[in-house]
N, C-alpha and C positions, 0 to 999 in steps of 0.2 A: 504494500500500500504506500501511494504517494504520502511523505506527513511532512509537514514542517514543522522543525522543532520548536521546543518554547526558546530557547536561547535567539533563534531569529524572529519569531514573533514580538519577541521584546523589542528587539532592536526594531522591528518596525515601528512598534508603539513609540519608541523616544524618536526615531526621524519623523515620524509623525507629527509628533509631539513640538518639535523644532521647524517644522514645517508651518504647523500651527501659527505661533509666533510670529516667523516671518513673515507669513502673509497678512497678516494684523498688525504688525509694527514697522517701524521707518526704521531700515536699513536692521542691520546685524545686531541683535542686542545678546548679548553672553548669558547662557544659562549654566548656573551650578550642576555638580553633578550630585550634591543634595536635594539641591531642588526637585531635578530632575527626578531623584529618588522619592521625595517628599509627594511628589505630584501621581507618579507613578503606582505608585505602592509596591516597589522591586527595591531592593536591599543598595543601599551604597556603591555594594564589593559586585552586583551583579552588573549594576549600571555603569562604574568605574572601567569595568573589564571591558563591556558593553563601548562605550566610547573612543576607548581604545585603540579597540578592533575599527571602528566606525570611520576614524579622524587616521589610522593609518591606509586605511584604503582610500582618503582622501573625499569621506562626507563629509567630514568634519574640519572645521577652523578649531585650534583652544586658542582660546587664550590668557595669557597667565596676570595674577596680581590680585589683589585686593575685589576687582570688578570683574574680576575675571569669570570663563568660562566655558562652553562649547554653542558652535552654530552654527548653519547651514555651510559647509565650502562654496555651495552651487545653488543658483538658483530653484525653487522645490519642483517645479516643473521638469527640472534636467537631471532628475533622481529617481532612475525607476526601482521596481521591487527587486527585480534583478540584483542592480548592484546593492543592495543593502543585502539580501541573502549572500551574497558573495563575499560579502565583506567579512560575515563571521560564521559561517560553514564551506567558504570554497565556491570550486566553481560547480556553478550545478551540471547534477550529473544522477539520472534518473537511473538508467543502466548504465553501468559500468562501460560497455563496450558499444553502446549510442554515442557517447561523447568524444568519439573521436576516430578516424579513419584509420589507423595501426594499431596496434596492442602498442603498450609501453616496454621497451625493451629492461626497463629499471625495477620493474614492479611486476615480477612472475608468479607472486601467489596471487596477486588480483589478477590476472589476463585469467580469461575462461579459457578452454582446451576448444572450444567451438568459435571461436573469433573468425576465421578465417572463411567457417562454413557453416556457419548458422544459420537456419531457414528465418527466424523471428527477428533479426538481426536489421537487415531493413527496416522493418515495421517500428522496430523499439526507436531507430535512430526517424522517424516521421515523428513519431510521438514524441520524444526529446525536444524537438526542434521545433517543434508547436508548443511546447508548454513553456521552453526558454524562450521565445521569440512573444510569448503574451506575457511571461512575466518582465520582459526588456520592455513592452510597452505601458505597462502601468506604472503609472507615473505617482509622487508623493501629492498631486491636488484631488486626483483622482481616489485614493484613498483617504484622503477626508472626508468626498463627500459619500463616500461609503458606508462610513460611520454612523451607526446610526443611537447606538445606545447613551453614548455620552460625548463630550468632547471630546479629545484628549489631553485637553490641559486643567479639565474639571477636576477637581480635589475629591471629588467621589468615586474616582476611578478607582482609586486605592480597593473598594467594596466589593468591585466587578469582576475582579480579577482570582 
């Protein structure tokens, strides 16, 4: 079964979340990552880790000081779901051997023994490429308005979760 973990669910919820803001405020305003946590209802240590990962794959600006904080690197429109799941589980990759045109010569416990001649093999790399290619198109405004239970910068959210 396809699942998305909660570890990227999170992190959708804080670009969400940051997304949020941006589009409601003039220009970049820095959010804590207490905040973040306080707003969220996710642990410090999960959302710290969370940002991380976030601002290394370049969603994220910090910035440091007294005012300091995290927010948007890019416009929220030029942020799909894509790259935030990639940002902190990799690249997607539904079946192993959809994702890519060779086996990996580096990595022979994951190659299947069928790569070469598998009947489903085609079909799996369609499916792939249709579920990466909608998630590269959904974009962070499009998941606000998605939203339908609460904000996500509501203080209630903490309850929902």
């Amino acid at each position: 079964m396809i699942k998305i973990s909660r570890k990227a669910d999170y992190a959708v919820l804080i670009m969400a979340s940051l997304a949020e803001r941006a589009l409601t405020e003039t220009g970049p305003q820095p959010t804590s990552a207490q905040e973040i946590a306080d707003h969220s209802g996710l642990s410090r240590a999960v959302v710290a880790n969370l940002l991380k990962a976030l601002t290394r794959a370049g969603l994220l600006d910090s910035v440091r000081g007294a005012n300091g904080g995290y927010h948007l690197a890019q416009p929220p429109g030029d942020i799909s779901l894509a790259q935030i799941l990639e940002a902190v589980e990799g690249p997607l990759q539904l079946v192993e051997c959809a994702a890519s045109l060779e086996p990996r010569p580096t990595d022979h416990r994951s190659t299947c023994n069928l790569f070469r001649t598998c009947p489903s093999r085609g079909a799996m790399r369609v499916v792939h490429d249709r579920v990466a290619g909608l998630m590269r198109q959904i974009r962070l405004p499009e998941l606000l308005q998605l939203e339908t239970r609460a904000s996500f910068s509501d203080p209630t959210l903490r309850s929902l979760r």
